[in-house]
C-alpha positions in Angstrom: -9.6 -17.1 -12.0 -9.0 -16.1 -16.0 -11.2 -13.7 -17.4 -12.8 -14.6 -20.1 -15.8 -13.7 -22.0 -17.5 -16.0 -20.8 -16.8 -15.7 -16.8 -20.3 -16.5 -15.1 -22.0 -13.6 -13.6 -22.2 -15.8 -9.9 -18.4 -15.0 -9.7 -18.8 -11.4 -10.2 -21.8 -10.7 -8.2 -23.1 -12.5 -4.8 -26.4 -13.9 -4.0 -28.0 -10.7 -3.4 -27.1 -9.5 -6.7 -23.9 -7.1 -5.3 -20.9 -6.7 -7.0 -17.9 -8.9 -5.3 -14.8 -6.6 -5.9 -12.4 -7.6 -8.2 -9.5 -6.3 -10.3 -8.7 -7.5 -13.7 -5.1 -8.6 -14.1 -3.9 -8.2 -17.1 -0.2 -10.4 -17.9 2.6 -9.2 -20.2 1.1 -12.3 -22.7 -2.6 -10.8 -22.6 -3.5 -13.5 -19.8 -6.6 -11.6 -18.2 -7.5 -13.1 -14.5 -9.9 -12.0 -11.8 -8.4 -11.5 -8.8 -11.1 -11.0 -5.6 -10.5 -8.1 -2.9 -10.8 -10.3 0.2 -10.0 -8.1 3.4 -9.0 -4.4 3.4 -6.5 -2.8 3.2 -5.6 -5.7 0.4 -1.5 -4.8 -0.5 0.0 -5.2 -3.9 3.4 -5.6 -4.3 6.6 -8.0 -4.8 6.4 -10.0 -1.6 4.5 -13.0 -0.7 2.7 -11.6 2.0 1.1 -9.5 -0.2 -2.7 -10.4 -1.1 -1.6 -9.2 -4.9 2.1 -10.9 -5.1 3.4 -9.5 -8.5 6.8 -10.8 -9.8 8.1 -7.8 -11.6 11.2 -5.9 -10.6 9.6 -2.3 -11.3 7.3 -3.4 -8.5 8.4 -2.1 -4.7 7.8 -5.1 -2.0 4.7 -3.1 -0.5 3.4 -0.6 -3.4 0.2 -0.2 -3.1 -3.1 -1.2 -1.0 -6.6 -0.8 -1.9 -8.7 0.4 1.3 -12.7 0.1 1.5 -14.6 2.3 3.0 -18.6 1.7 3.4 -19.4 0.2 0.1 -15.9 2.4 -1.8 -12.7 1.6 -2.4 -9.6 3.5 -3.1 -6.1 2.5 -4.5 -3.1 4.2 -2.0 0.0 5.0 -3.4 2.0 3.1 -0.3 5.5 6.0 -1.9 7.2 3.5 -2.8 10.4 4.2 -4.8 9.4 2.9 -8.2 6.1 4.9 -7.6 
C-alpha cells in the first residue's frame, strides 16, 4: 500500500483500536509504501521467498528478520556480508 498522508487509520490500526505492524518503505524516488508484518520471524532480503523481497544488490539474499515477541518486535541482523 503507498503511504500517503492521507492513509485511513483502519489500515493502520485493527478493530480494537491496536496498532497492525507495519514498516514504511521508503524507494530511491521518495515512493513511501506500508508494508504489513504478517507472520514472525518476517525476512528481508533479495530473494523471493522473502516476506520483504528488495531488489538492490547491497542487499544479502537473507539480511534481516524482524521477530515478535508478546506485543514487541525486534529487527535481527541475520550477518549477512553486506551487513
Amino acid at each position: 500500500m503507498e503511504l500517503t498522508s492521507a492513509t485511513p487509520a483502519t489500515e493502520l490500526f485493527g478493530e480494537a483500536g491496536r496498532f497492525k505492524p507495519h514498516l514504511a518503505v521508503v524507494e530511491p524516488s521518495g515512493r513511501r509504501h506500508l508494508v504489513k508484518i504478517s507472520k514472525s520471524p518476517f525476512k528481508i532480503g533479495r530473494l523471493a521467498e522473502c516476506e520483504l523481497s528488495l531488489r538492490d544488490s547491497r542487499i544479502s539474499r537473507t539480511h534481516a528478520q524482524i521477530v515478535a515477541e508478546d506485543d514487541n518486535y525486534f529487527l535481527e541482523d541475520l550477518q549477512s556480508r553486506h551487513g
